[in-house]
C-alpha positions as CSV (number, residue, x, y, z in Angstrom):
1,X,80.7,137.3,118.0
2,X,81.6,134.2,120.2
3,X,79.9,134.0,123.9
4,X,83.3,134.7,125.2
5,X,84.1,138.0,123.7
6,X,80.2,138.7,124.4
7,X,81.1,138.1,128.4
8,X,84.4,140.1,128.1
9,X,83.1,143.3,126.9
10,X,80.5,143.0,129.0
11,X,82.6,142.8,131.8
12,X,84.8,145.9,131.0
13,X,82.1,147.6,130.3
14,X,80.5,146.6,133.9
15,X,83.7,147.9,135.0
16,X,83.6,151.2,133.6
17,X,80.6,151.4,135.3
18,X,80.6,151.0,138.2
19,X,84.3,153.4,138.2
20,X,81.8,155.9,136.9
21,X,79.4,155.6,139.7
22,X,82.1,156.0,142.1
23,X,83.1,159.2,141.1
24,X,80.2,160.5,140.6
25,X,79.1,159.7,144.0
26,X,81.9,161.4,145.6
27,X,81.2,164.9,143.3
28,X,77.1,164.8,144.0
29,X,74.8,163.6,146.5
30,X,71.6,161.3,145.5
31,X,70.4,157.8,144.9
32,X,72.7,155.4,143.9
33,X,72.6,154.4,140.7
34,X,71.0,150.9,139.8
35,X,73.5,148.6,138.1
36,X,73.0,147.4,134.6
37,X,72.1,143.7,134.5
38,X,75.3,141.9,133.0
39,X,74.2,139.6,130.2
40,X,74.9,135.7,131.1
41,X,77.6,133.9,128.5
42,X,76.1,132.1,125.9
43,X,77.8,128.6,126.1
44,X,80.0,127.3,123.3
45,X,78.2,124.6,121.2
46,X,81.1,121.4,121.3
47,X,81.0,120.0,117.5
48,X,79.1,116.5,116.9
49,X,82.6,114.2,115.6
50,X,81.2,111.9,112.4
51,X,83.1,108.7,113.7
52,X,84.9,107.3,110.5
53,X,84.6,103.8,109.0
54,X,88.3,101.6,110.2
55,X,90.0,101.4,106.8
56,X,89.6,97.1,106.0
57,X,93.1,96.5,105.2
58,X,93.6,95.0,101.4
59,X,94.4,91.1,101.8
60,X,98.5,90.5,101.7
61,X,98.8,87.9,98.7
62,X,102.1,87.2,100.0
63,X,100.9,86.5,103.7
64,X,98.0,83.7,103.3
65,X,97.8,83.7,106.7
66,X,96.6,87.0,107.1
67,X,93.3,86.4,104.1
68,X,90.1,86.3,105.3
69,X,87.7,83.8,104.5
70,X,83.5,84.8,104.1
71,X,80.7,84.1,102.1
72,X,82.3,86.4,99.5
73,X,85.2,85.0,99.2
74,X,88.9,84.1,100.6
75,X,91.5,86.3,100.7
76,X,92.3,88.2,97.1
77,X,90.0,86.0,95.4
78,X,86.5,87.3,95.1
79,X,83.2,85.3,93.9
80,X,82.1,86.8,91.0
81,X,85.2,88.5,90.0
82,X,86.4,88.3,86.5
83,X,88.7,85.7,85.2
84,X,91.9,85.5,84.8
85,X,92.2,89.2,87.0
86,X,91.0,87.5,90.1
87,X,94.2,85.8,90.2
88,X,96.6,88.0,88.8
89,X,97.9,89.7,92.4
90,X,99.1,85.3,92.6
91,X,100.3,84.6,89.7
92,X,103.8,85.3,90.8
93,X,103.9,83.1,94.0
94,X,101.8,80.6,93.3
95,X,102.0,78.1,90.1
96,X,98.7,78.1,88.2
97,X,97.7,74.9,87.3
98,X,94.3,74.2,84.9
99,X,92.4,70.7,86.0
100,X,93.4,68.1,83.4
101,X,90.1,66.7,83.7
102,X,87.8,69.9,84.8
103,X,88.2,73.0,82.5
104,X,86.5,74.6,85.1
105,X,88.9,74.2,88.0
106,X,92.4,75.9,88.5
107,X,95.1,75.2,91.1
108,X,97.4,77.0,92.9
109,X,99.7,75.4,94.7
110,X,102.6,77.2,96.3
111,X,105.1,75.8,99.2
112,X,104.0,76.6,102.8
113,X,100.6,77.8,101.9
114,X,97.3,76.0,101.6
115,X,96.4,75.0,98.6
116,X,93.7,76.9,96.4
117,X,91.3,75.7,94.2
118,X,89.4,77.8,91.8
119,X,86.4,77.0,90.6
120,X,85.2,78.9,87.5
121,X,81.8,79.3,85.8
122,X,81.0,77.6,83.1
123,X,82.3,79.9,80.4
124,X,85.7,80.3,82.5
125,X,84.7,84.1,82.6
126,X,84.2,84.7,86.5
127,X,85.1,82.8,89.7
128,X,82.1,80.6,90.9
129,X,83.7,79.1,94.2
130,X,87.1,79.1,96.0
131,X,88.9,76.6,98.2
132,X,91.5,76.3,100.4
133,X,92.4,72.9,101.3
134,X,95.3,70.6,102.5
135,X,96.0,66.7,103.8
136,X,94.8,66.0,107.6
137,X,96.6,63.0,107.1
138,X,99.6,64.8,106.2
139,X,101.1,66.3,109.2
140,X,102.6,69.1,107.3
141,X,99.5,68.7,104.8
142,X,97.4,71.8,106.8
143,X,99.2,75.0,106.1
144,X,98.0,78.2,106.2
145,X,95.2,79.6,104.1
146,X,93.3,82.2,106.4
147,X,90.9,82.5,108.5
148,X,87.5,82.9,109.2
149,X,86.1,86.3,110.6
150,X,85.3,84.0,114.1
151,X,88.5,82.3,113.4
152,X,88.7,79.2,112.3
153,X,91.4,78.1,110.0
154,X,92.5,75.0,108.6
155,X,93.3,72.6,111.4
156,X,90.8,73.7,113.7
157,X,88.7,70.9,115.3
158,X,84.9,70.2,114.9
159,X,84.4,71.2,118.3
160,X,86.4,74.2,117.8
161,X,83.9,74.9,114.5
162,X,80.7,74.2,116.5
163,X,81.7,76.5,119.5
164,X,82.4,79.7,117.1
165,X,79.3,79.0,114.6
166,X,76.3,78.5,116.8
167,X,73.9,78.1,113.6
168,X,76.1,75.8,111.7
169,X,74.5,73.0,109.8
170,X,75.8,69.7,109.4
171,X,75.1,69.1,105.4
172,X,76.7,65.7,104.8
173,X,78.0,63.0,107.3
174,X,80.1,59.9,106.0
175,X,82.3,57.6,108.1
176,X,85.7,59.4,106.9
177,X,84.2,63.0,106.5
178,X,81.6,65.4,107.5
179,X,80.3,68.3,106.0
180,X,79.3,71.5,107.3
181,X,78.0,75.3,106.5
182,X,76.9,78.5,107.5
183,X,75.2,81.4,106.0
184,X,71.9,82.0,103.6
185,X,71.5,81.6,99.9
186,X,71.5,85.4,99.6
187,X,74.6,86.2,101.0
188,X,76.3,83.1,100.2
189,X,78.2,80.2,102.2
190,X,81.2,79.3,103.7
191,X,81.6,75.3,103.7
192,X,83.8,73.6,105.8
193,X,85.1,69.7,105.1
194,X,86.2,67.8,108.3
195,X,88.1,64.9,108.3
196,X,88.6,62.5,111.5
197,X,87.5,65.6,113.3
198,X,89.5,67.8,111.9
199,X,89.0,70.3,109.1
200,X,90.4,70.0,105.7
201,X,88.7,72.3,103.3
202,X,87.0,75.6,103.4
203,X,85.3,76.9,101.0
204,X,83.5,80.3,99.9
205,X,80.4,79.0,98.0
206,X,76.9,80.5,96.2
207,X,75.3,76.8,98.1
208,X,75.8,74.8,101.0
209,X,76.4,71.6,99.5
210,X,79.8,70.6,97.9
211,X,79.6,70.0,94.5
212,X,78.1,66.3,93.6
213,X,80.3,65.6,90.7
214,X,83.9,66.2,89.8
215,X,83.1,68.8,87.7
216,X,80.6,71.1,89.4
């Protein structure tokens, strides 16, 4: 029995009560009857809401500029995923194309997009580290490739980089290009590449440092 129907009934029965009393004083002289306490409502208890988890939406392989780029990986491509799957949802818009020199690197080039570079383990089985990366030279050498959770894409400026990762480390300086990263070796890196200020490359890697040889 809710509070609510508690209260009501006790109401009409109140009621009755006290039409009760009336008529009785009016047949019969004597004390007046004491009224019955009327019972207080027991308040309704509001249910606690669970708040629910915002759905992540899946990464568009069509859209590039919608991927995002972490530690784990950028956009459909995941570290550690199995090859060839990783890439299957691109096969179809991008061309694939295997590193004459490096068995362990794969291309995938596609017009108005960033280029990808896919860096596999040593066996070719899983995805070690993914690039995107264009031509700061080129003025239509930066398209898109994603961003960054804090938002940094390709194109964005070193002070731009600086200003959104507080904790960034400078790896590598040259004259021509700069290195940078941010993260831990537990949950991984992201690597940026800057050219004349501006960056180039981005990279979702299991180190800070860019690979020494060709190869790596």
């Amino acid at each position: 029995m809710t509070g609510s129907s508690a209260g009501g009934r006790v109401r009409i029965a109140g009621a009755v009560a006290a039409v009760a009393a009336l008529l009785l004083t009016g047949c019969a002289s004597g004390p007046e009857p004491t009224p019955s306490p009327t019972a207080s409502e027991t308040p309704t208890a509001t249910p606690t809401l669970t708040p629910t988890a915002t759905p992540v939406a899946a990464p568009d392989p069509a859209d590039p500029s919608s991927w995002l780029i972490s530690a784990d990986g950028i956009g459909p491509i995941e570290r550690g995923a199995a090859y060839p799957e990783a890439i299957d949802s691109l096969t179809e818009l991008y061309s694939v194309e295997p590193s004459g020199l490096c068995p362990e690197l794969v291309y995938l080039r596609r017009d108005a997009a960033a280029d990808v570079l896919v860096i596999r383990s040593e066996d070719g089985s899983s995805v070690h580290r993914v690039w995107v990366f264009g031509s700061v030279r080129d003025p239509e050498g930066l398209r898109d490739g994603g961003a960054t959770e804090a938002g940094i894409r390709l194109g964005a400026t070193v002070a731009e980089l600086q200003a959104a990762y507080p904790d960034l480390e400078l790896v590598i300086e040259r004259p021509s290009s700069t290195v940078f990263s941010v993260g831990d070796d537990e949950a991984g890196w992201i690597i940026f590449t800057a050219v004349e200020g501006v960056v180039g490359g981005i990279a979702a890697a299991d180190t800070k440092f860019t690979p020494q040889e060709l190869c790596a």
